[in-house]
N, C-alpha and C positions, 0 to 999 in steps of 0.2 A: 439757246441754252447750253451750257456746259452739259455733257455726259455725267452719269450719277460714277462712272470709273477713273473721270478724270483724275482724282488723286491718285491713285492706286498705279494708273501710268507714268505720273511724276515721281513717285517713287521710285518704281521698276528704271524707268531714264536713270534716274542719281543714283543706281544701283550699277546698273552697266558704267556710268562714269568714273566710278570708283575702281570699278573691277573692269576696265576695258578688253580684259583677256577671256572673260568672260562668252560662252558662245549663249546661242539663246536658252533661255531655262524661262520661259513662259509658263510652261505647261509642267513645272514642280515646284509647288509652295514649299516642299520640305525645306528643299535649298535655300530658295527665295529668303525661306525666313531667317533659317543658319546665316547665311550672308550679311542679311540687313544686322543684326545683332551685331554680328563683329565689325562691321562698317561703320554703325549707327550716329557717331559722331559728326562722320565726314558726311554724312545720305541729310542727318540733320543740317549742316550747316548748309550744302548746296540748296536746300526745300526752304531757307529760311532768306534767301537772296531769290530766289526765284518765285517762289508761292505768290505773292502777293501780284506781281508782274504778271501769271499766269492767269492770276483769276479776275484782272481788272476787267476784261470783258465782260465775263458774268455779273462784276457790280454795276458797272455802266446798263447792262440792260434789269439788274434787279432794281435798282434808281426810278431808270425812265418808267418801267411797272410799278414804281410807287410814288411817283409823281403823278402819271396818269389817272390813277386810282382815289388821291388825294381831289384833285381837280374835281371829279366828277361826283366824290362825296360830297365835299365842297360847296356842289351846287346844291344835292339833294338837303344840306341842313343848314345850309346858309340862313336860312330866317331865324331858328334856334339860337344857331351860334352869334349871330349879328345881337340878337337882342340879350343873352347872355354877355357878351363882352363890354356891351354899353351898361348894363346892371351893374358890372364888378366893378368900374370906374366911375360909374355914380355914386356906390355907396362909397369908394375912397376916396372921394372927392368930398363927400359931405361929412365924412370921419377927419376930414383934414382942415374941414372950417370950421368946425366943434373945438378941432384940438387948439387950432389958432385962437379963436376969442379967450378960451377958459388960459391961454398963456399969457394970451396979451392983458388979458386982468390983472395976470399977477397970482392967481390961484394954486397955490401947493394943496395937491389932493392927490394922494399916492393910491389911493381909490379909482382913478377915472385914470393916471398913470398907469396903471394893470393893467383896464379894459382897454385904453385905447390901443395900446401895445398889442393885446391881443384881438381885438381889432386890425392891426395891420398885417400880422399876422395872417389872418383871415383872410384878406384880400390876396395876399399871396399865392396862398394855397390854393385858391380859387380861380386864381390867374395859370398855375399848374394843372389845374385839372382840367381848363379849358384847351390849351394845348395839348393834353393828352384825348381830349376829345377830336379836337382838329387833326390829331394823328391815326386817328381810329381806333384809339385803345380803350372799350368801354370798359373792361375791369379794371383796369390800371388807374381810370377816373374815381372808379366806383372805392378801389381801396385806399386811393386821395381822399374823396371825398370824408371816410372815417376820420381822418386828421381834422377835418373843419369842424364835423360833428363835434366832436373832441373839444375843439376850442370854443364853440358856440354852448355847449353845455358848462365848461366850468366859467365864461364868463356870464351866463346867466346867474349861476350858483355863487357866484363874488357879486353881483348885481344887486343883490338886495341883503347885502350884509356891510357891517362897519368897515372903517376903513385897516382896521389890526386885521379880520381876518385875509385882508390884501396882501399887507405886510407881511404874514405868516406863510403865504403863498408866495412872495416871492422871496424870503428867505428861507424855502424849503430848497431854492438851488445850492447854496452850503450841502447841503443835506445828501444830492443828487449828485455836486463835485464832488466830494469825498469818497463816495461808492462809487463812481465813476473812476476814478484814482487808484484807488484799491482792486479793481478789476485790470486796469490795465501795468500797474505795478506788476500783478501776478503774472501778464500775456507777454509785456512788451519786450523779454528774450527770445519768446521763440518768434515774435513778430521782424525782429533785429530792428526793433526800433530803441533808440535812447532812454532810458529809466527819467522819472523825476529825481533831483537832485534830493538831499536829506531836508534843505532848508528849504524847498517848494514844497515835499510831502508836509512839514512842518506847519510851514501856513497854512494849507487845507486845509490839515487836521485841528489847527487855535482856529478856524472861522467855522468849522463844525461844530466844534467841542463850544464854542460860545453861542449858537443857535440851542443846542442841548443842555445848557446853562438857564438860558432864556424861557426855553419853553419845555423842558422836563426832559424825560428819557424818549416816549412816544413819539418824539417828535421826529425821529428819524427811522421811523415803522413806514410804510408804502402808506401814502395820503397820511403822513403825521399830521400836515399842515390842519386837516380840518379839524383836530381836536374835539371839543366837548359837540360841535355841531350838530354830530351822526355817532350812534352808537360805535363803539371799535369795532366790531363786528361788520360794519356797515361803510367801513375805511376803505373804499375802495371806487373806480368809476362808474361802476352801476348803483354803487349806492347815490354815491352825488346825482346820477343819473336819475332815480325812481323820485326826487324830490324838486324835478323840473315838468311845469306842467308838458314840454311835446315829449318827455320820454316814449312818447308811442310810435317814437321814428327808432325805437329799438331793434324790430325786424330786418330793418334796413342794414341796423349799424353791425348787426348778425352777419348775413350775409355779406358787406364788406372785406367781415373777419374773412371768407375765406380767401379773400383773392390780398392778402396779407400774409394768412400763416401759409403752412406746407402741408392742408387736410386735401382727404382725398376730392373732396366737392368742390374746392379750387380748380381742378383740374375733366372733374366730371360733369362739370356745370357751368356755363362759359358766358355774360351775358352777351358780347360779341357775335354769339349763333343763334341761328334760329331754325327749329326744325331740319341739324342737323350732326343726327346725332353720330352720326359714321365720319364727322369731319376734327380732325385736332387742329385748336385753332393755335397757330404760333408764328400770329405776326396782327398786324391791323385787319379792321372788317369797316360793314355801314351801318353796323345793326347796333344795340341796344345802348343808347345814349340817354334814353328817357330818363331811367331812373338817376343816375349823378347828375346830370343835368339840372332840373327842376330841384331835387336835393338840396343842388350846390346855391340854388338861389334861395332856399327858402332857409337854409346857415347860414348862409352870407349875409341875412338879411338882420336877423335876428340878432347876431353880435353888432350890428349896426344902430338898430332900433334901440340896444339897450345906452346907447351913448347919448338917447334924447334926455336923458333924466338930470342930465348934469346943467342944462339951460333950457327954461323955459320959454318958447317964440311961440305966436299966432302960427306960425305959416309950419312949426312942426306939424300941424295936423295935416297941412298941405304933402308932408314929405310922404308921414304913415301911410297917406293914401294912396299916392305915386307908386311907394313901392311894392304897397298889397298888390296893387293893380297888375304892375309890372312880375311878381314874382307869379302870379295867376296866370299871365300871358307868355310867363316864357313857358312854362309847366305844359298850356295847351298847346306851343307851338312844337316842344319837344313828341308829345304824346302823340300830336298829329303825323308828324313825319314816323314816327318809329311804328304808324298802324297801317300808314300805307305802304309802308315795306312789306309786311305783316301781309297784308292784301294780295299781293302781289303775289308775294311766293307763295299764298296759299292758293293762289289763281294755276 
């Protein structure tokens, strides 16, 4: 392992190189620091040809340490993770022969357009989260996984409505460009990035102003889309949220929040540790996979399940049960390996 002063020596080096005339001055920062300042161009550029060349050792063994490390998780959640990654591409597999029959009918239904979209969506995110599971990042899953929650609640909440209030939904992205627009208008100098032209602002603002034409002024409020649905008051994602029956996976979608925003429990509550509260965790662990885990299947499942309504087969009862089954099995398989860790260290 590299010394915790090896930079401090790299410096001091491209300090004498600069200043060859230099005798030793080890032993006085005051100078040290007088020096580096008025050098600092020349100390920078030498650190910035050399740095990386110096610490490629320390990568080569931080690597092989998280190779080796990966391997041996690997093994301990390997039944979790196996039966998780066949879940995700089951259910995109049977969102994909859904999507096929209702096209090859010939069916225009901007309703089952939404959901299957988000649907694949879905699958995405869940294929994200698995990799960050496989990398050891159990917060980093855990604040993935709020993204799926997220999509599996509002396509339940388009699920058993017409097909306008679809439309209204995804013409609320109008809605989302223009405020999008208008924020980065205001940034994009100190960004040094390129403004939008006057006749790109233009057209944003005629495909907004004609969604607001369409559907009143409200309509460009935070969840304009859902209009008369939910009280204005109620215009929000908990509100869509209290009117789905698992809203009771709220605790969960809480806790999420923190390993999202910047609160202090983000950082003072880790689910990566266990019983240990003297350690800062700031890189991969083995531990706390359970909860995104089983989560991620029983989201993933649900904006799946909701794609059975749009064709009626025998054999769907076959699938519901498949994946009850399956979403139960990964759950105990998660639970089980995250107790015998649990076990262990408390052995």
């Amino acid at each position: 392992m590299l010394r915790r002063d090896w930079f401090e020596n790299m410096i001091y080096k491209a300090l004498l190189e600069v200043n060859p005339e230099l005798e030793d001055i080890s032993n006085n920062p005051e100078i040290i620091s007088e020096l580096i300042q008025k050098s600092l161009p020349e100390i920078v550029e030498i650190l910035d040809k050399g740095l990386l060349k110096t610490y490629e050792k320390g990568l080569r063994i931080r690597q092989k340490q998280n190779q080796n490390f990966k391997k041996r998780m690997q093994k301990r959640w390997q039944s979790p993770f196996r039966l998780l990654e066949f879940f995700i591409y089951f259910n995109r597999e049977f969102g994909e022969s859904v999507c096929d029959s209702i096209r090859n009918k010939g069916i225009e239904n901007i309703k089952f357009e939404t959901l299957f979209r988000l649907h694949a969506r879905a699958v995405q995110v869940a294929l994200e989260i698995l990799e960050l599971l496989k990398g050891g990042f159990a917060d980093g899953a855990m604040a993935r996984w709020r993204s799926l929650y997220e999509i599996s609640i509002i396509a339940t909440f388009l699920s058993d409505k017409d097909e306008q209030v679809s439309q209204r939904y995804l013409d609320y992205f109008f809605v989302e460009n223009y405020k999008e627009m208008l924020e980065y208008q205001e940034n994009c100098t100190s960004l040094n990035y390129k403004a939008f032209s006057e006749e790109e602002t233009a057209d944003i603002e005629y495909l907004y102003q004609k969604q607001i034409k369409k559907y009143g002024n409200d309509f460009s409020k935070n969840f304009g889309w859902v209009g008369d649905l939910l009280p204005k008051d109620k215009w929000s994602f908990k509100g869509i949220e209290k009117t789905i029956e698992f809203s009771f996976f709220r605790p969960f979608y809480k806790m999420a929040n923190n390993y999202v925003h910047s609160g202090p429990k983000g950082f003072l509550f880790k689910l990566g540790l266990y019983n240990t509260n003297d350690i800062m965790l700031a890189g991969p662990s083995n531990y706390g996979f359970a909860d995104p885990g089983q989560n991620t299947a029983f989201s993933l499942v649900h904006t799946t399940l909701i794609l059975l309504e749009f064709e009626t087969y025998l054999e769907n009862n076959v699938y519901i049960e498949l994946f009850i089954r399956f979403t139960d099995r990964i759950s105990e398989e998660f639970v089980k390996v995250q107790k015998q860790i649990e076990s262990e260290e408390d052995e």
